[in-house]
Residue, then its C-alpha position, 0 to 999 in steps of 0.5 A: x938240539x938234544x932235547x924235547x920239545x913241548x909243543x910243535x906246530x908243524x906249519x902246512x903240514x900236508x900229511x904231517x911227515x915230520x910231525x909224526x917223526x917227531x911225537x912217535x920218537x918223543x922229541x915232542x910232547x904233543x903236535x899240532x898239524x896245520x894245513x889248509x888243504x882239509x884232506x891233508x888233515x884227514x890223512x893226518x887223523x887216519x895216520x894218528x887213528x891208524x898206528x895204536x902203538x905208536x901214536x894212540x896216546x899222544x897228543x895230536x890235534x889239526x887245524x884247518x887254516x894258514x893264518x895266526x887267526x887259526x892258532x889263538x892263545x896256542x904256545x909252541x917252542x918248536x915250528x917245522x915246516x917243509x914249505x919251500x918259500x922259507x920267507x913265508x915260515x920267518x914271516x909266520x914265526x915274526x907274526x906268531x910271536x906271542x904265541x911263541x915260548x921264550x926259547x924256541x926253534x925253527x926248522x925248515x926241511x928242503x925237500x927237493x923233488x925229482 
């Protein structure tokens, strides 16, 4: 849609490819990168320390985890993902869903390797 978001979570985010598409473009306000593979989030916070005039004053932040535990009172109105199990993104949204806007989207990206 044409339009900007306030808060995405970009759901195992790995090194936060779209994520950081989206916040470097100002589609999003501010993005919260979650992944439970604790290098991935580093490699996520070098890429955010790293680029100083794409990204220093944007509101970034990681979260450690998989699970709506990790989320807390968080609000978002915009999830991505790049998982290839799409269920497992639906069944995050339909648990997730206090933490939800009321008008919110979902994208999942295929990404097909060869």
């Amino acid at each position: 849609p044409n339009r900007q978001f306030n808060n995405c979570l970009e759901w195992c985010s790995g090194p936060g490819f779209i994520g950081f598409r989206l916040i470097a473009d100002d589609i999003i306000n501010s993005l919260a990168l979650m992944d439970c593979y604790g290098p991935a989030l580093d490699a996520c916070n070098t890429t955010w320390q790293d680029r100083p005039n794409r990204l220093k004053h944007k509101n970034v932040e990681t979260i450690q985890g998989s699970t709506i535990d990790c989320l807390e009172d968080r609000m978002f109105d915009l999830i991505v993902s790049k998982s290839k199990p799409t269920r497992d993104v639906c069944e995050l949204a339909t648990a997730i869903y206090c933490n939800l806007s009321d008008f919110f989207y979902i994208y999942v990206v295929k990404m097909d390797v060869k």
